[in-house]
C-alpha positions in Angstrom: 11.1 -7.7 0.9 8.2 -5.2 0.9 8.9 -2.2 3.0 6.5 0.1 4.7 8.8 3.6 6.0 6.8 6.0 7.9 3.7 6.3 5.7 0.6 8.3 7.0 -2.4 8.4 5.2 -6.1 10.9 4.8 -9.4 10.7 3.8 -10.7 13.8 3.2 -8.4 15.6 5.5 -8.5 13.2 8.9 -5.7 11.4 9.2 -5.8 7.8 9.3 -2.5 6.1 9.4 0.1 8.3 11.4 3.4 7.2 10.9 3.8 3.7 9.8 6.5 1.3 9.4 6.8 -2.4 9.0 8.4 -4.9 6.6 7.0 -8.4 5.5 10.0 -10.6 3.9 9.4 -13.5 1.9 7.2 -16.5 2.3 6.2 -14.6 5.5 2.3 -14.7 7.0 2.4 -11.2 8.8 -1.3 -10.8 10.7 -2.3 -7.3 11.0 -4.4 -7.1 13.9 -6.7 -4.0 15.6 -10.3 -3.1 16.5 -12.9 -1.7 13.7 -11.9 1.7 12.6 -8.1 0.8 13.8 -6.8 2.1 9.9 -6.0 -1.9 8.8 -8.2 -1.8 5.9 -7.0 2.0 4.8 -3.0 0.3 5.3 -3.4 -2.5 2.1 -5.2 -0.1 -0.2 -2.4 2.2 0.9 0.1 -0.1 -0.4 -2.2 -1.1 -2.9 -2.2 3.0 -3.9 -6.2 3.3 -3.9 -5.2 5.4 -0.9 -3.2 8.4 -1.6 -0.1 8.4 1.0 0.3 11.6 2.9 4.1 11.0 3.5 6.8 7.8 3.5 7.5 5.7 1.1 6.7 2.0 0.1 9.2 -0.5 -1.4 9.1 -3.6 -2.9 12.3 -4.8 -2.9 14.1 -1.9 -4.9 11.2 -0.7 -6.9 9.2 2.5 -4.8 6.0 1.2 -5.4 4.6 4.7 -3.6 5.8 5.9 -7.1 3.3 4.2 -8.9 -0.3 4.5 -10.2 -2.7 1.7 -8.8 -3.1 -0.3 -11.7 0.7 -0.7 -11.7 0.8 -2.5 -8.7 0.0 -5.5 -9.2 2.2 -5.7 -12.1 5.4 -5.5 -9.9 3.9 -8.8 -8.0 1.3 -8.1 -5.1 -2.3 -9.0 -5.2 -5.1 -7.5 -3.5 -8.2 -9.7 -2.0 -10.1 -6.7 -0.8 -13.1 -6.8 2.3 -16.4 -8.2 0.1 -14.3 -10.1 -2.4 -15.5 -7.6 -5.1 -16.2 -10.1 -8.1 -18.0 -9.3 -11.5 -21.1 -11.0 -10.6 -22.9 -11.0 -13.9 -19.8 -13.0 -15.3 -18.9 -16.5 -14.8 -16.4 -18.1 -12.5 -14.2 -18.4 -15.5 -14.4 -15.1 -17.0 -13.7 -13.3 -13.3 -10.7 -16.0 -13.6 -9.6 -14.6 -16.9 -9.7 -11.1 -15.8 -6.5 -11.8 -13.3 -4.6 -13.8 -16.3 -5.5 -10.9 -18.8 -3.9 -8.0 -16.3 -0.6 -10.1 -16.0 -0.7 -12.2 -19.1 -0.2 -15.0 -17.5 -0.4 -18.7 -19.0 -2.6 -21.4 -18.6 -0.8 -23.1 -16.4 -1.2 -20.2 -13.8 -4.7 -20.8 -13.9 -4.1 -24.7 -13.7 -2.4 -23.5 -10.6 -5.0 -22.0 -9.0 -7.5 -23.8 -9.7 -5.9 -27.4 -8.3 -5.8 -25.0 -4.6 -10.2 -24.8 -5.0 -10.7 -28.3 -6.9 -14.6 -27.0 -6.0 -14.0 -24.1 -8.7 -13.2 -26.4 -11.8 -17.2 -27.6 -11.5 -18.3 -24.1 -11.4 -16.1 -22.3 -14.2 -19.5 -21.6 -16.2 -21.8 -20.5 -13.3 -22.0 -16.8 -12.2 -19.7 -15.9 -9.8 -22.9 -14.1 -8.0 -25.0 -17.0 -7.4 -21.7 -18.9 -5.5 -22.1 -19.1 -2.0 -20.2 -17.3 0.1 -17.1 -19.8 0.6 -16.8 -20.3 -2.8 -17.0 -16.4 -3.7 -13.9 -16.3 -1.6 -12.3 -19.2 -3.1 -12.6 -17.7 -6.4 -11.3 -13.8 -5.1 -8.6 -15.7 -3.9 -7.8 -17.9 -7.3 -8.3 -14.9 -9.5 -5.5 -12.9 -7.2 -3.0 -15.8 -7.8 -3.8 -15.4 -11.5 -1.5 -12.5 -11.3 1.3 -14.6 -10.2 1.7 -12.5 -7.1 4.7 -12.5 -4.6 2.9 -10.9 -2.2 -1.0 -11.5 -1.5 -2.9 -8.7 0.9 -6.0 -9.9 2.5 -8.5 -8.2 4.1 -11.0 -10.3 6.3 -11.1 -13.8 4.2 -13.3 -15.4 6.2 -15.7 -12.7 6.7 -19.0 -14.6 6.5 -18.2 -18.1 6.0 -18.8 -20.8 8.0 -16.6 -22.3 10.2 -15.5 -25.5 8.0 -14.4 -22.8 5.2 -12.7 -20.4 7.5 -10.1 -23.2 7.9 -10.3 -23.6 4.3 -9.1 -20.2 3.8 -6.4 -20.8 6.6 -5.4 -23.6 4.9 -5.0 -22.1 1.2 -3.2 -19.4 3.7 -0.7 -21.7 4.9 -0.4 -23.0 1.5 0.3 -19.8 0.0 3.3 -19.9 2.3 4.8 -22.9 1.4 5.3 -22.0 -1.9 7.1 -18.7 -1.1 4.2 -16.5 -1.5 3.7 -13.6 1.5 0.7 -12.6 2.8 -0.2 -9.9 4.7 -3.7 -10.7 6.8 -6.0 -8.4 8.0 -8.9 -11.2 9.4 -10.9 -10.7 13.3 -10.4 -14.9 13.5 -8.0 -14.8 16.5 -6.9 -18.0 16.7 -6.5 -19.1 12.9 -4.7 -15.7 12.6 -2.0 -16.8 15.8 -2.6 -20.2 14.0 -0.5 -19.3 10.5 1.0 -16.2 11.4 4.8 -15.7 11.8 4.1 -12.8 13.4 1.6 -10.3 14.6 1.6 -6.9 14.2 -1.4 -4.0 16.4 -2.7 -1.1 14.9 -4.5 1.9 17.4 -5.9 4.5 15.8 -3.9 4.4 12.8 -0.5 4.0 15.0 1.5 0.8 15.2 1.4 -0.3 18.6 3.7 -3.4 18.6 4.9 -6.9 17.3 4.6 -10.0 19.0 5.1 -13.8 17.6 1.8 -15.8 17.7 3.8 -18.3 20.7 4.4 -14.4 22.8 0.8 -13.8 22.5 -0.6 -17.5 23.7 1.8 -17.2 26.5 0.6 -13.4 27.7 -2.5 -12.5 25.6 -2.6 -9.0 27.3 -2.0 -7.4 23.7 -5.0 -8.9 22.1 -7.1 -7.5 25.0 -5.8 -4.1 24.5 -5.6 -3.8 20.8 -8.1 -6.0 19.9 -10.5 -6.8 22.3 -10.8 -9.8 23.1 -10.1 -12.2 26.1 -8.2 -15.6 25.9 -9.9 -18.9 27.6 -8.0 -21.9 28.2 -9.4 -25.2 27.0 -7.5 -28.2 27.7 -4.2 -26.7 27.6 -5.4 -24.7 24.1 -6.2 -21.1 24.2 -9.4 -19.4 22.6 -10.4 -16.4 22.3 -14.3 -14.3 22.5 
């Protein structure tokens, strides 16, 4: 289980997170929800420790991870898909698939894996990752995290940019993830693909947590999502949506 007790986080003395605490156990889809500025993005590189922590601690299972310098991280089994996707765009889909296997020494077969979830890669493994569009930048971020064999995937805004038939293609790989024991922790502003694979849903104000709700709680009375997030649920046909 990966444990989040009480952390708070800076940038250049503001604070940022106050206080934060929240667990994600395995094969778990925890959506982390909250308007721009809210402190989401600033909690995974926390975790991630790109972001110094201020106090608390963070555990993955029994190793303190809050211990640890960032490129350690991912050794002890969580990956990072940060906002942007952040690929070497000068080097091939291949070679930015390489660069997960080499940080884990991971086999072939890892790769194998990752590649049968974005059958679209295997045609593009000798094309710059910068000319992909934007779907298939995301498909390969995503494939180049599992290359480190993670446990637990953090995601920040997947679908950012994509159009709608990929956004369920990310969703889907989501889901996926799941099903084969691997956590995610989701960061993404798509409300109803986020309520969608979610076990649960977690708010962030202003750097605070500000509840937990399960994705059926919030269908039933969307007042959190208004308050935290923004945004106003529609029924259509019995189905919510939300603008």
């Amino acid at each position: 289980m990966l444990i989040i007790e009480g952390i708070s986080s800076s940038y250049d003395q503001v604070r940022v997170l106050s206080g934060v605490s929240l667990n994600i156990k395995g094969g778990e889809v925890l959506g982390l929800l909250g308007r721009n500025g809210a402190g989401k993005s600033t909690l995974l590189k926390s975790i991630m420790g790109l972001v110094k922590i201020d106090e608390g601690t963070i555990k993955l299972d029994d190793v303190v991870l809050s211990q640890k310098l960032a490129h350690e991280i991912p050794e002890c089994g969580i990956g990072y898909i940060p906002q942007g996707r952040r690929l070497f765009p000068e080097l091939t889909v291949g070679e930015n698939l390489k660069m997960g296997l080499y940080a884990r020494n991971s086999s072939n077969d890892v790769l194998d894996w990752a590649l049968s979830l974005f059958p679209v890669l295997k045609t593009r493994l000798k094309q710059k990752s910068g000319t992909l569009s934007g779907g298939e930048q995301q498909m390969l971020a995503t494939a180049r995290a599992l290359c480190l064999e993670p446990r637990y995937i953090l995601m920040d805004e997947p679908s950012e940019g994509l159009m709608p038939k990929l956004i369920e293609t990310i969703f889907d790989i989501v889901e996926k993830l799941k099903s084969e024991n691997v956590s995610v922790l989701l960061v993404e502003q798509k409300i109803e693909g986020t309520l969608r694979i979610s076990d649960r849903i977690v708010f962030l104000e202003n750097g605070i947590l500000k509840g937990e709700s399960t994705p059926q709680q919030l269908n039933d009375n969307p007042e959190p999502l208004e308050k935290y997030v923004g945004v106003k649920s529609q029924k259509e046909g019995g189905s919510p949506s939300y603008t």
